[in-house]
C-alpha positions as CSV (number, residue, x, y, z in Angstrom):
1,X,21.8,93.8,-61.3
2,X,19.2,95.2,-63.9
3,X,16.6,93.5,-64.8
4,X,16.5,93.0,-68.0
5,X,19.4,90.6,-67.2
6,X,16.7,89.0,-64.9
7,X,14.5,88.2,-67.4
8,X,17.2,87.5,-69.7
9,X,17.9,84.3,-67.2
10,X,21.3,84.3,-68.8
11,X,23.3,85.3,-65.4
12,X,24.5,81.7,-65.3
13,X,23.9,77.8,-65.0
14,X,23.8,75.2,-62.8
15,X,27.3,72.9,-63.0
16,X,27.2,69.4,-61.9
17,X,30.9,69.3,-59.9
18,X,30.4,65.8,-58.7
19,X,28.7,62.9,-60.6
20,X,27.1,59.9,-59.4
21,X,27.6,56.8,-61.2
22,X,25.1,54.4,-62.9
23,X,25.5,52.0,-59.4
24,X,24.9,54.8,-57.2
25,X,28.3,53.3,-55.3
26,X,30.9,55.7,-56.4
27,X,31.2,59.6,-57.4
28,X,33.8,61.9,-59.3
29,X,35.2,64.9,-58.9
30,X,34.7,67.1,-62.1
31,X,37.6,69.6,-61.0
32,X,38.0,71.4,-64.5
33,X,34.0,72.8,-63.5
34,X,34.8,73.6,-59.8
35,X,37.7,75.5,-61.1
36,X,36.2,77.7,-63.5
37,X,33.3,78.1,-61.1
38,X,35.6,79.1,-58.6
39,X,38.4,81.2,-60.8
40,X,35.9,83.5,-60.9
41,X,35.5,85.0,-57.4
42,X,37.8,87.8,-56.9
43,X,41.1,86.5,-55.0
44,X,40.4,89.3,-52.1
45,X,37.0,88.2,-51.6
46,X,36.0,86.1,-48.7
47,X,33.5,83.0,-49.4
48,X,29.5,82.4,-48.3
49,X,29.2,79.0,-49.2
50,X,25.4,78.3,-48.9
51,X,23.8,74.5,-49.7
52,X,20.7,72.3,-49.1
53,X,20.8,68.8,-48.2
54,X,18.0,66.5,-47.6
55,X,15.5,63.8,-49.1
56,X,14.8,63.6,-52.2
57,X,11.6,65.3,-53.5
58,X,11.3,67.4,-50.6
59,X,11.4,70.7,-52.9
60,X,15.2,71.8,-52.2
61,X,15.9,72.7,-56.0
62,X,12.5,75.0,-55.5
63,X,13.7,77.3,-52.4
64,X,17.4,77.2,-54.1
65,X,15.9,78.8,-56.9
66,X,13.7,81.3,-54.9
67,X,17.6,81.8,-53.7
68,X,18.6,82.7,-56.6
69,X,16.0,85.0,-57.8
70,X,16.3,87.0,-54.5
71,X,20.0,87.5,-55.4
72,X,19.0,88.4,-58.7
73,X,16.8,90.9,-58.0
74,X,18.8,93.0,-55.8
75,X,16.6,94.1,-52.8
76,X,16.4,96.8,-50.4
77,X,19.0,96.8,-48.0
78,X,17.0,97.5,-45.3
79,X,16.4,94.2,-43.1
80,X,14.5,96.2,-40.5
81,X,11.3,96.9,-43.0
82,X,8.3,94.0,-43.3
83,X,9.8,92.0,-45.9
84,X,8.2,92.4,-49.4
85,X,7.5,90.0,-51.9
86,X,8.2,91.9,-55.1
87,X,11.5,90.5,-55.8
88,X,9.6,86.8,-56.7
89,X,8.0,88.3,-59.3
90,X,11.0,90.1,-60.8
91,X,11.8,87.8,-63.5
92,X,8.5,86.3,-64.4
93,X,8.0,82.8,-63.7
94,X,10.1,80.9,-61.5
95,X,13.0,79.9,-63.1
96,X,14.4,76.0,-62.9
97,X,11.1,74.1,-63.9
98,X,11.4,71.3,-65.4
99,X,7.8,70.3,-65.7
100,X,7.6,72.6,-68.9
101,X,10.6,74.9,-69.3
102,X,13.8,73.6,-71.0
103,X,16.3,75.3,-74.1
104,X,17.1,73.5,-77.3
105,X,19.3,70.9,-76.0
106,X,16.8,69.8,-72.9
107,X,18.7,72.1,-70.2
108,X,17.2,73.9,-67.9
109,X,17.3,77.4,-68.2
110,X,17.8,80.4,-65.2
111,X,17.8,77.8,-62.3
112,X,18.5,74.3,-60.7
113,X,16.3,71.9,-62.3
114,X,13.2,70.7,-60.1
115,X,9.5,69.1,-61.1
116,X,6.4,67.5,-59.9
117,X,6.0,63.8,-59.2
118,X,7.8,61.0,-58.0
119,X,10.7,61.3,-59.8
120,X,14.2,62.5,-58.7
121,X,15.5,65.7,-60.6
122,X,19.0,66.2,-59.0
123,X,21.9,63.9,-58.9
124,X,25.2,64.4,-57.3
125,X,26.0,67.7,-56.2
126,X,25.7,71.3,-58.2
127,X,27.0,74.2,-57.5
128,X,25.6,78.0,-59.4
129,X,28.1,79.2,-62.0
130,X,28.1,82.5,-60.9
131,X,28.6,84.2,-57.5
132,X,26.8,87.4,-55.7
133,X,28.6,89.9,-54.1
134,X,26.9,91.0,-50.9
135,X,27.6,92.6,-48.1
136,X,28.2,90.7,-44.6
137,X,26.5,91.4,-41.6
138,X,28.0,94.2,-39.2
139,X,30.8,94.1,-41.3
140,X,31.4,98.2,-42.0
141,X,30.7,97.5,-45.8
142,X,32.7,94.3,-46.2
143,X,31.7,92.3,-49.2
144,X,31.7,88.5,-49.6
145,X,30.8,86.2,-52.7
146,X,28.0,83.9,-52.4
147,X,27.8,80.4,-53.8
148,X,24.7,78.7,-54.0
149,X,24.9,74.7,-54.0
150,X,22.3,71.8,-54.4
151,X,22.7,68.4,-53.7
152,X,21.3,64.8,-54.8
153,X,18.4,63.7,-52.5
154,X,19.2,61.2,-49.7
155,X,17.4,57.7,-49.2
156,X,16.6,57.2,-52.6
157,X,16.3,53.8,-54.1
158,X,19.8,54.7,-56.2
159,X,22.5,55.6,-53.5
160,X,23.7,53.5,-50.9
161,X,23.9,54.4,-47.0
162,X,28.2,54.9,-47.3
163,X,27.4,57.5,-50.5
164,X,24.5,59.2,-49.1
165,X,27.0,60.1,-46.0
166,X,29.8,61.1,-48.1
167,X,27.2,63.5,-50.3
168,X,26.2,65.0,-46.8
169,X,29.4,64.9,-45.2
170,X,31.3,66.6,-48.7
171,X,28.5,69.5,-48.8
172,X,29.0,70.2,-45.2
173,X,32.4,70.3,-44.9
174,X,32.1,72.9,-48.4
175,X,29.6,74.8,-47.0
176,X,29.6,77.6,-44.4
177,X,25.9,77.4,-43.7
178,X,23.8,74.3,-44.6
179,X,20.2,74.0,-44.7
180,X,19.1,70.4,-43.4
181,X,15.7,70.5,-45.6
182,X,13.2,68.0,-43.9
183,X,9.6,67.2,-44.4
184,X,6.7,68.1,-42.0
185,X,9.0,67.8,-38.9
186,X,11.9,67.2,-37.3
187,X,12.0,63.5,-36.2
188,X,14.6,61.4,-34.4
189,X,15.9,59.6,-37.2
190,X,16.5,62.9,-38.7
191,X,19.0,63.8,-36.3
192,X,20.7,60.5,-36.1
193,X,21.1,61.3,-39.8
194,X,22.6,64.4,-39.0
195,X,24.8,63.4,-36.7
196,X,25.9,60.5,-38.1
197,X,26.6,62.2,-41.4
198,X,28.4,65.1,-40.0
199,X,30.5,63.1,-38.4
200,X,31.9,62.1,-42.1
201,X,32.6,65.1,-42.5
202,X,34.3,66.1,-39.3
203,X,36.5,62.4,-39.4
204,X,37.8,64.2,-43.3
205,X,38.5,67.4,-41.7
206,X,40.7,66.1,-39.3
207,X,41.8,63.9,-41.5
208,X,42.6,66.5,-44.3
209,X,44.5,68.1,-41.6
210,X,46.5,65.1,-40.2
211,X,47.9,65.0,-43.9
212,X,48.7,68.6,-44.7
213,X,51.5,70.8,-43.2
214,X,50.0,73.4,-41.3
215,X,51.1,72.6,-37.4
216,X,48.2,71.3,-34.7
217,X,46.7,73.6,-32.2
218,X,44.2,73.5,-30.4
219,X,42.6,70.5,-32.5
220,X,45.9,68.6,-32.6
221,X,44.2,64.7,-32.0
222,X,41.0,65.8,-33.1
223,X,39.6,65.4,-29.8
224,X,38.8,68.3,-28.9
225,X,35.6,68.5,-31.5
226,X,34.4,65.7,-29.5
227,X,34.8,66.6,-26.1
228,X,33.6,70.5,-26.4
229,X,36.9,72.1,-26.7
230,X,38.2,74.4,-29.6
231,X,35.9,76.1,-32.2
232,X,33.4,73.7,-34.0
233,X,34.6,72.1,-37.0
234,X,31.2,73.1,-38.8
235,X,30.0,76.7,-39.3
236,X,25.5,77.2,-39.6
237,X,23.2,74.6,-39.5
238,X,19.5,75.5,-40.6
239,X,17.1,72.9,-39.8
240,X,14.2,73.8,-43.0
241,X,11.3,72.2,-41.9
242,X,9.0,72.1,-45.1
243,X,4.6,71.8,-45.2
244,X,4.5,72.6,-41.5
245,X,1.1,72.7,-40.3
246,X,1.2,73.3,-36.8
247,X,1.7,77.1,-36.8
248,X,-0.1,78.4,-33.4
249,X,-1.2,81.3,-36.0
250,X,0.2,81.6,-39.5
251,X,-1.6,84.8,-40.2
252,X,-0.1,86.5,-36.8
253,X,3.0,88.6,-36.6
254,X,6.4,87.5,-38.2
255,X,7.7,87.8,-34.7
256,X,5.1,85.7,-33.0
257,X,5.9,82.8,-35.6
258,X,9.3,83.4,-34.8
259,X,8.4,82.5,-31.5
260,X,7.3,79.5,-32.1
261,X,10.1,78.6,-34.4
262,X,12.7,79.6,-31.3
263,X,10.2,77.0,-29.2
264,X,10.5,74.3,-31.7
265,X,13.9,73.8,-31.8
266,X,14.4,74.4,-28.1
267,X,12.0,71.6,-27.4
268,X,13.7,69.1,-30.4
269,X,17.3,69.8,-29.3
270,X,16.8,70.0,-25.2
271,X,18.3,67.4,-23.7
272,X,17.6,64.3,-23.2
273,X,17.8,61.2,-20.1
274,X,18.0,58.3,-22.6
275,X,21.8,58.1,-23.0
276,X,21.2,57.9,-27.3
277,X,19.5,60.3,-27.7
278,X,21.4,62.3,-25.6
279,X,24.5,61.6,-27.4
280,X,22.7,62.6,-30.8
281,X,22.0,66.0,-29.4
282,X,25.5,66.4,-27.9
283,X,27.1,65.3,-30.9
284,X,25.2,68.2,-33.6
285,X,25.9,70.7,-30.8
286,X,29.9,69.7,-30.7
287,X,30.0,69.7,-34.8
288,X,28.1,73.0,-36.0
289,X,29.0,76.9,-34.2
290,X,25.2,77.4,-34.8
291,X,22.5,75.9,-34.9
292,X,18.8,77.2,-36.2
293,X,15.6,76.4,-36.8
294,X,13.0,77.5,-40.0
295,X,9.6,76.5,-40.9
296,X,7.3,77.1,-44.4
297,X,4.3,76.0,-45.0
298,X,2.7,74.0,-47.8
299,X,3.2,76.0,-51.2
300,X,0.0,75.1,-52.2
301,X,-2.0,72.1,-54.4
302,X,-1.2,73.8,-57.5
303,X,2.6,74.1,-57.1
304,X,2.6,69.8,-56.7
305,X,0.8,69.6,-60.2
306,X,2.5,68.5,-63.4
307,X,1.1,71.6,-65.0
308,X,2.8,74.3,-62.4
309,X,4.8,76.4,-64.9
310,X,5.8,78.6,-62.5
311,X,4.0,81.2,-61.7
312,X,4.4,82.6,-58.8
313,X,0.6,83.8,-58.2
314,X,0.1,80.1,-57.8
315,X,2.3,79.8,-54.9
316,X,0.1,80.2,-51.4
317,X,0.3,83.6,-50.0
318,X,1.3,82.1,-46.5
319,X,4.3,80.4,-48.3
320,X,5.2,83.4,-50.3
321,X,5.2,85.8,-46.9
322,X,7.6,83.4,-45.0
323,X,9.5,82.3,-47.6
324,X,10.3,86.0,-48.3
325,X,10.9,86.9,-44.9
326,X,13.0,83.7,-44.2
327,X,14.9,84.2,-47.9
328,X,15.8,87.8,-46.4
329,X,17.2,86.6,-43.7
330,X,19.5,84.3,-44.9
331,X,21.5,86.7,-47.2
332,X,21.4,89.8,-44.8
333,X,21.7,88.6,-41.1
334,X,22.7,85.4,-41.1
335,X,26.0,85.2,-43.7
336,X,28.9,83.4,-42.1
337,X,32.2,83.4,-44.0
338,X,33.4,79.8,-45.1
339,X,36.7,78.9,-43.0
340,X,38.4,75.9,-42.5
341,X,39.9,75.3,-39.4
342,X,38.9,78.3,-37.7
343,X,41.1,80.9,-40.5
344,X,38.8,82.2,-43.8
345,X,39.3,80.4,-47.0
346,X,40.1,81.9,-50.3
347,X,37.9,80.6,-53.4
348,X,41.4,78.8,-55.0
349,X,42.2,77.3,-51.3
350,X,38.7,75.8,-51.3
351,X,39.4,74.3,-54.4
352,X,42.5,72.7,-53.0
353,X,40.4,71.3,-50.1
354,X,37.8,70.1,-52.5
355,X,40.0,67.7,-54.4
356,X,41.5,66.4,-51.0
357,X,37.7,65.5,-49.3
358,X,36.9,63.8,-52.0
359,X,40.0,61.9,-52.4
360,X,39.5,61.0,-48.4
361,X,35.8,59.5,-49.4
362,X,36.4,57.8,-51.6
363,X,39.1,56.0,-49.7
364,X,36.1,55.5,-47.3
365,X,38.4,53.3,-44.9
366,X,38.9,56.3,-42.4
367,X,34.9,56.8,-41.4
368,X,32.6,55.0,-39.3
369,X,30.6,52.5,-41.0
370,X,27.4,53.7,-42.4
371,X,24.8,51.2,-41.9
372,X,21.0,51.2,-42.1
373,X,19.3,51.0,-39.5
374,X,17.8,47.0,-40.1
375,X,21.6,46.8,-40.6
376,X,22.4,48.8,-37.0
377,X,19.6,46.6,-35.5
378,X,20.7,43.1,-36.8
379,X,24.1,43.9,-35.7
380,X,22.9,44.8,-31.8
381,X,21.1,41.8,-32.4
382,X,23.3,39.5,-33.0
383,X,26.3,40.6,-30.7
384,X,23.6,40.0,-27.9
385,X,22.3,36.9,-28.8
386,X,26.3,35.7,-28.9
387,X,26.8,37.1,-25.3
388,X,23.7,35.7,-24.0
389,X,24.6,32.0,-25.6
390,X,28.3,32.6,-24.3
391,X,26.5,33.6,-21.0
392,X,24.4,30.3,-21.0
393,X,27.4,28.1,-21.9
394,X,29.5,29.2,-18.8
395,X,26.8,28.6,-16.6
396,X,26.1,24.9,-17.1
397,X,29.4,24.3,-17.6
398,X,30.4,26.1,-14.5
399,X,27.8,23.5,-12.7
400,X,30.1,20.8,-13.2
401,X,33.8,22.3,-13.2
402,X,33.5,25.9,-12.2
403,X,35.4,27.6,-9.3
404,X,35.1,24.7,-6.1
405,X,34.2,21.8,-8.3
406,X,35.8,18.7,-8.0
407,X,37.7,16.6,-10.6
408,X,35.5,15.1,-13.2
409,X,37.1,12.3,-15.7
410,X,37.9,13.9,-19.4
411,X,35.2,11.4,-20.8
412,X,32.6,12.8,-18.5
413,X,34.0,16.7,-18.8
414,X,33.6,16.3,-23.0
415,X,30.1,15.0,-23.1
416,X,29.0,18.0,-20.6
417,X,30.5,20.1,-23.0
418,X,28.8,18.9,-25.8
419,X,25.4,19.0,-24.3
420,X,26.3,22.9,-23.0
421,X,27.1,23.7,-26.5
422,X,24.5,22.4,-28.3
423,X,22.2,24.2,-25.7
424,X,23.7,27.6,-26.4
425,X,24.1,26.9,-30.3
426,X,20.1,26.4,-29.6
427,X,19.8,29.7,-27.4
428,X,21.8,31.6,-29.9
429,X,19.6,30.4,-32.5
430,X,16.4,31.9,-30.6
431,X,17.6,35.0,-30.4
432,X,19.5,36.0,-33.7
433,X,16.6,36.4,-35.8
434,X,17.2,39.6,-37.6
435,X,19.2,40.4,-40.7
436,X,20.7,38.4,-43.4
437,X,21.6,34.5,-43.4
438,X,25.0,35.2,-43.9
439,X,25.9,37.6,-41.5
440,X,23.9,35.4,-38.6
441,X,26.0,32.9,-39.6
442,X,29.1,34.5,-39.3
443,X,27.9,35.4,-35.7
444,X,27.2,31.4,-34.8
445,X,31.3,31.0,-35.6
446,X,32.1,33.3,-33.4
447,X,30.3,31.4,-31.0
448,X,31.7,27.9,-32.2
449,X,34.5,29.5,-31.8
450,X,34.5,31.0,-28.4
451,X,33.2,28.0,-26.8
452,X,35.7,26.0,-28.0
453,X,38.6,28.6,-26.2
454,X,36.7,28.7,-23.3
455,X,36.5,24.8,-23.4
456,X,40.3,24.8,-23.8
457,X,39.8,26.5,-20.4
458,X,37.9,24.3,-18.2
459,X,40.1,21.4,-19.9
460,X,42.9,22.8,-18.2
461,X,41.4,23.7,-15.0
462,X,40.1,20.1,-14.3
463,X,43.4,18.6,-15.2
464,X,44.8,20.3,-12.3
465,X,42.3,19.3,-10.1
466,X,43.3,15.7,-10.8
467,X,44.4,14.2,-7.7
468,X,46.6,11.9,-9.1
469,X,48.3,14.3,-11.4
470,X,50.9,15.7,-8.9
471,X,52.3,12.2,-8.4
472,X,53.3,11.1,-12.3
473,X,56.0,13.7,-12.1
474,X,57.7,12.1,-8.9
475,X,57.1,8.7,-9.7
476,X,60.8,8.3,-11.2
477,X,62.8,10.0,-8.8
478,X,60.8,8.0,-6.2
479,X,61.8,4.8,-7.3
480,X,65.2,5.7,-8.0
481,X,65.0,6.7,-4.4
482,X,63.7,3.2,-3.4
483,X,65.9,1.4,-5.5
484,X,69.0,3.3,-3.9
485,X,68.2,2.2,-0.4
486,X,67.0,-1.4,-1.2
487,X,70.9,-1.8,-3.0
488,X,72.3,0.1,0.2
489,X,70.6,-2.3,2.6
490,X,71.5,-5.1,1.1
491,X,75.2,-3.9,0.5
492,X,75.5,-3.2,4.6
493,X,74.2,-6.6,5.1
494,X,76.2,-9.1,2.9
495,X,79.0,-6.6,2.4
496,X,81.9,-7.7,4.3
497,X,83.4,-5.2,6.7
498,X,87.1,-4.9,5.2
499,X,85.8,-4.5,1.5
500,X,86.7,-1.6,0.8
501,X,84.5,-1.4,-2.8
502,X,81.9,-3.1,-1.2
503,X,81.4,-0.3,1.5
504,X,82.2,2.9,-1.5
505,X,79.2,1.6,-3.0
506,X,77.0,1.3,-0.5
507,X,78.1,5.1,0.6
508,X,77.4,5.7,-2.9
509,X,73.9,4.8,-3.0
510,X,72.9,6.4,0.1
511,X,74.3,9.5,-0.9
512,X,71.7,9.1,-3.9
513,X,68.9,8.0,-1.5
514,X,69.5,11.2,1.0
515,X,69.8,13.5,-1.8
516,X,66.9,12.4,-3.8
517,X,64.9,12.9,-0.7
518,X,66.0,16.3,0.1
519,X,65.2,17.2,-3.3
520,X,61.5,16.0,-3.2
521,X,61.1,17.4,0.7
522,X,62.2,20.8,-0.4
523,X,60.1,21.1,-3.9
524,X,57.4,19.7,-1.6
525,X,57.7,22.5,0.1
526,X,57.6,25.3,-2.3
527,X,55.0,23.5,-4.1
528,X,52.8,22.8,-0.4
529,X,49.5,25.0,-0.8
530,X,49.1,23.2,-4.4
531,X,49.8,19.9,-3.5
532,X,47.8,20.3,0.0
533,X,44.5,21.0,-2.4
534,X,45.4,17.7,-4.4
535,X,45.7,15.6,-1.7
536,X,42.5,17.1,0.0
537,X,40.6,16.7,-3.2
538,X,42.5,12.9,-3.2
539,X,40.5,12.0,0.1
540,X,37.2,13.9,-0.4
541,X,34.4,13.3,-3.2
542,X,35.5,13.3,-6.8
543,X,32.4,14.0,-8.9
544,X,33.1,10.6,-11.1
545,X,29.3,9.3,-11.2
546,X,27.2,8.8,-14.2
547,X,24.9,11.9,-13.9
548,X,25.7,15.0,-15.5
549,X,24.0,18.1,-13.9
550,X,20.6,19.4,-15.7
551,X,20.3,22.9,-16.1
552,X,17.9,25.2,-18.4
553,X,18.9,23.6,-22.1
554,X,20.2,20.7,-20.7
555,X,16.9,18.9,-19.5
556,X,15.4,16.4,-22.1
557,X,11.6,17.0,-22.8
């Protein structure tokens, strides 16, 4: 590309291709700008999709537009020499700043839009209206298009924890190499960022691929993403740690802080005993085919001012040296081709994929729940203070009706259990102490709830300890029983021996006598090991006095 088109900056814009609304709960798809950005790419070309993702005010717009200018300026092509820094000043001052640099209608000109301060500069997710043709990496002269793509900061005070996800989880699954840009270090949270939010992403891929045509292989229940098996659904993963201060020796050779970076990572991702942590770790290592590790330091105090206009001279030398270096890197050595399910995608069959992510998003009912983490924590929080309530419940009720117990008298059973559940009501109540009102009290139902089912329970377990129950059902039969021989007694007395009637009758209700009896002996004896309990708890100790057991929130002060 000459240069004059450089400092021209008129070799294209940045297009916003998904919006954010006022709420920060929703986004759209602006698909007549993703199409024209896209209809431009040859149709034989393959795709380098490149983005950064992050917090906001972390400098991502910045080190996209050093992107961009490298591009521009069409470098050597020799990786092997010490990178130079000429290309940054190609161009003049850096393009994108929004602290004094705008057109006519308030757009920024040459670059994605970033400034000093506080303020957020990017919202939803951009992608460069031109592409770069560059050659891949032991290739033989192949060429590939590069897109460059910036996304709104995470954790502002705008989006909510379900759109920040999607924002990640939508430029992952476009990208084929994503820079993770993070502040000062990597921290634990970080990851569980990552690999929460790339799981978004991987759920719509398998999703997307549920729903379309193409037959299942070797990802067929989208399992085998999560258990190691099959290619990874994600392509490069660069962890861009920015303002890092504990180089061993920033002036020392790019190769020793190489080193150090190689050491980094190592000792962030090694695994861990702790079974969360370990999961993280597993899970970023299942999602991404690569996984890498960059760090920059502080660009300098003047770069943070209002007033920095740019100029490259202002940037720190350190910064400018590995930022060059690391720049180099990513569009010689380390361009991956964008596929999707393991085949390379054309720029039009992205398109298509576009439009069906973010119809899966915003359906939203297919991920995991995105929750913050006082949200994650109240939630643990609560479910234990249920079980431990539902725990303490059982066991003072257990003291008086559980396994062994003897029959206790309905009256006697319903006050235990209303001391027992006021008593776990009180223990639940100690416990859930985090989050909101509401959702605590939604918790405390539940637990209403499940006492009363369990109650239901020990209801029915004492009534079949009762050692009169067995009898009511026999008590009719018996006296029918009785009643037969008491008529057939008295029949065979007063009856007299040549009546005929007299005698039928008598026959008649010793037949019913005998076969009443034979009735009760044999379901006596199917029923025996039952009603042998019932008759021993009959003659042993029915727990029928006035005391109730104490036990921990059943003693009065």
């Amino acid at each position: 590309m000459a240069e004059e088109d450089v400092k021209g900056k008129t070799s294209g814009e940045a297009i916003k291709i998904i919006d954010i609304n006022a709420e920060g709960d929703s986004f759209v798809l602006n698909e007549e700008k993703l199409r024209q950005v896209l209809q431009k790419v040859p149709k034989d070309l393959k795709l380098n999709v490149i983005s950064v993702v992050g917090a906001f005010r972390t400098g991502k717009s910045f080190i996209l537009d050093l992107f961009l200018r490298y591009l521009r300026s069409d470098p050597a092509e020799s990786f092997e020499e010490e990178p130079d820094e000429k290309w940054m000043y190609r161009g003049g001052k850096l393009e994108g700043n929004n602290n004094t640099t705008k057109d006519s209608k308030g757009d920024i000109e040459g670059g994605f839009g970033w400034r000093s301060g506080r303020e957020r500069c990017t919202t939803g997710i951009w992608i460069w209206s031109e592409h770069f043709i560059r050659e891949l990496p032991d290739s033989k002269g192949e060429k590939v298009a590069v897109l460059i793509m910036d996304t709104q900061g995470m954790f502002d005070s705008t989006l909510g924890q379900h759109l920040t996800a999607s924002i990640f989880g939508l430029s992952t699954l476009i990208s084929s190499y994503s820079v993770y840009n993070l502040d000062k270090r990597i921290q634990e949270d970080n990851l569980q960022h990552l690999a929460l939010f790339s799981e978004y992403g991987r759920v719509a891929l398998v999703e997307e691929r549920k729903a379309g045509e193409e037959e299942w292989t070797s990802t067929a229940d989208g399992e085998s993403q999560k258990t190691g098996e099959g290619p990874r659904p994600f392509q490069r993963l660069e962890l861009l740690v920015r303002d890092w201060q504990d180089f061993h020796d920033i002036d020392g050779t790019l190769e020793e802080i190489h080193d150090d970076m190689r050491s980094y990572l190592d000792e962030v991702l090694r695994e861990r005993r702790q079974k969360d942590l370990k999961e993280v770790r597993e899970q970023i290592k299942l999602c991404f085919e690569d996984v890498s590790c960059w760090l920059l330091p502080h660009p300098g105090m003047e770069v943070i001012k209002k007033t920095f206009d740019g100029d490259i001279d202002k940037i720190s030398p350190e910064f400018r040296r590995l930022a060059a270096d690391y720049i180099r890197r990513v569009f010689s050595k380390r361009m991956v081709v964008k596929k999707i399910h393991a085949r390379p995608v054309t720029a039009m069959e992205l398109f298509t994929y576009v439009k069906a992510y973010c119809g899966l998003f915003r359906e939203a009912k297919i991920f995991p729940e995105a929750q913050t983490l006082l949200a994650a924590t109240a939630q643990a929080n609560n479910m234990n203070a249920l079980a431990s309530a539902i725990q303490s419940y059982r066991r003072e009720m257990d003291k008086l009706v559980g396994v062994g117990k003897p029959y206790v008298t309905e009256k006697k059973l319903k006050k235990h259990h209303a001391l027992c559940s006021q008593g776990a009501v009180e223990k639940f109540n100690e416990v859930a102490t985090i989050g909101p009102v509401a959702t605590i009290q939604d918790y405390r139902e539940k637990l209403e709830n499940q006492i009363e089912d369990r109650f239901k329970d020990y209801l029915e377990a004492n009534r079949l300890r009762d050692p009169f129950g067995f009898v009511a059902p026999y008590i009719v039969p018996i006296l029918i029983a009785l009643g037969a021989y008491i008529v057939r007694y008295i029949l065979e007395t007063v009856c007299p021996r040549r009546s005929e009637t007299c005698l039928d009758v008598s026959d008649f209700f010793g037949a019913l006598f005998f076969t009443i009896i034979s009735f009760l002996f044999f379901h006596f004896a199917a029923q025996g090991y039952g009603i042998h309990q019932r008759v021993k708890v009959l003659f042993g100790k029915t727990n029928d006095d006035d005391e109730v057991p104490e036990g921990d929130h059943l003693k009065k002060d």
